[in-house]
C-alpha positions in Angstrom: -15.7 -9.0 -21.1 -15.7 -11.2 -17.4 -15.5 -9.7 -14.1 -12.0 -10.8 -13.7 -10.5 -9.3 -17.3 -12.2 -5.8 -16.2 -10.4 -5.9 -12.9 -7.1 -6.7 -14.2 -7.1 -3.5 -16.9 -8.3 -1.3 -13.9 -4.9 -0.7 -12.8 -3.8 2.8 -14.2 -1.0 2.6 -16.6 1.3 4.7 -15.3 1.4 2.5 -12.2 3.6 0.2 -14.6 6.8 2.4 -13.9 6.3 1.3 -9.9 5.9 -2.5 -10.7 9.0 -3.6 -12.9 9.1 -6.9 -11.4 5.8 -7.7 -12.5 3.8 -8.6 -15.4 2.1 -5.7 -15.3 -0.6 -7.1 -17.7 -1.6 -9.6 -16.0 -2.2 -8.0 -12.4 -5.3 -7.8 -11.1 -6.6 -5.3 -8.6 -8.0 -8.0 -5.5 -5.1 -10.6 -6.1 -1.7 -7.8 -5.8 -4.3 -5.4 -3.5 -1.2 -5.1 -1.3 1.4 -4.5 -3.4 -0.5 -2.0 -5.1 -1.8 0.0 -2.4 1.9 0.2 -0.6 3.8 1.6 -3.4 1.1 4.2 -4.4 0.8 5.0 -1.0 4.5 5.3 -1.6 5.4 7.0 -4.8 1.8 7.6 -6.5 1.0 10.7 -8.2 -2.5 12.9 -7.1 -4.2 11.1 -10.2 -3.1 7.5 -8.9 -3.6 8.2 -5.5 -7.4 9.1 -6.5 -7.5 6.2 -8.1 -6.3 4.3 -5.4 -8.9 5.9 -3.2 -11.7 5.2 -5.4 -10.6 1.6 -6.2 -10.1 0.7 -2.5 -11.5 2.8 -0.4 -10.3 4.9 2.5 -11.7 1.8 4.9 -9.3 -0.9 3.1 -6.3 1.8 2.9 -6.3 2.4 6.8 -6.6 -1.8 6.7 -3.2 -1.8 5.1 -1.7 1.3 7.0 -3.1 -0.6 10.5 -1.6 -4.1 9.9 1.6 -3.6 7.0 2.0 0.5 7.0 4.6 0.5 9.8 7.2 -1.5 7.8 6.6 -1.9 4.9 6.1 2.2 4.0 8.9 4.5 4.8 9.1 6.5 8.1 8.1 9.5 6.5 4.7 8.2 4.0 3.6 6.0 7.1 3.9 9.1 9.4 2.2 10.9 6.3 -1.1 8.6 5.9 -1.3 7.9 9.8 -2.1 11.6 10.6 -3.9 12.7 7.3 -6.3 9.4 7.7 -6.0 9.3 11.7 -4.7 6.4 12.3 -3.9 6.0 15.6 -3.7 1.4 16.2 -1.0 -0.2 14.3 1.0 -3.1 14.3 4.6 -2.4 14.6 7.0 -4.3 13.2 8.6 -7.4 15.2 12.2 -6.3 14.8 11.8 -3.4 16.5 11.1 -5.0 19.6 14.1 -7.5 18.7 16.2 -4.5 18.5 15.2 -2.4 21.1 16.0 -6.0 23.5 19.6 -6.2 22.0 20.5 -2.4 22.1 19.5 -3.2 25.9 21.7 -6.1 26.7 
């Protein structure tokens, strides 16, 4: 079995119920590392979230928490991982700032 066949039956299957869109198959762990990380961090179970841990690494989560967290996870799971992994630097999201001007104006 290649390198690339391991990686893409890595991915837990009950991870399937959060990825209805895809071909859950056919995803592999580097190429949908986003997706994958954002809606475990979102709705995994302990069991996934270990996984997830493991797969990635704590160093690659905060990555994701640091530059997408802020809007693509909910206020409440971004809040969550920021304090539990001490993540302090983030990129907010643009719009904010958008809004922020108009509510101003």
């Amino acid at each position: 079995m290649d390198n690339s066949t391991q990686k893409k039956h890595n991915i837990p299957a009950t991870l399937a119920r959060l990825f209805q869109e895809y071909d859950f198959e056919s995803m592999d762990v580097t190429v949908h590392a986003n997706p994958i990380i954002e809606r475990t961090l979102e709705m995994g179970n302990w069991e996934e979230l270990c996984w997830l841990f493991h797969s990635y690494g704590v160093q690659r989560i905060i990555e994701y928490i640091q530059r997408y967290g802020h809007r693509r996870l909910s206020k409440m799971a971004f809040n969550y991982w920021c304090k539990l992994l001490k993540v302090k630097d983030y990129r907010r999201a643009p719009y904010e700032e958008i809004r922020d001007y108009v509510w101003r104006v």
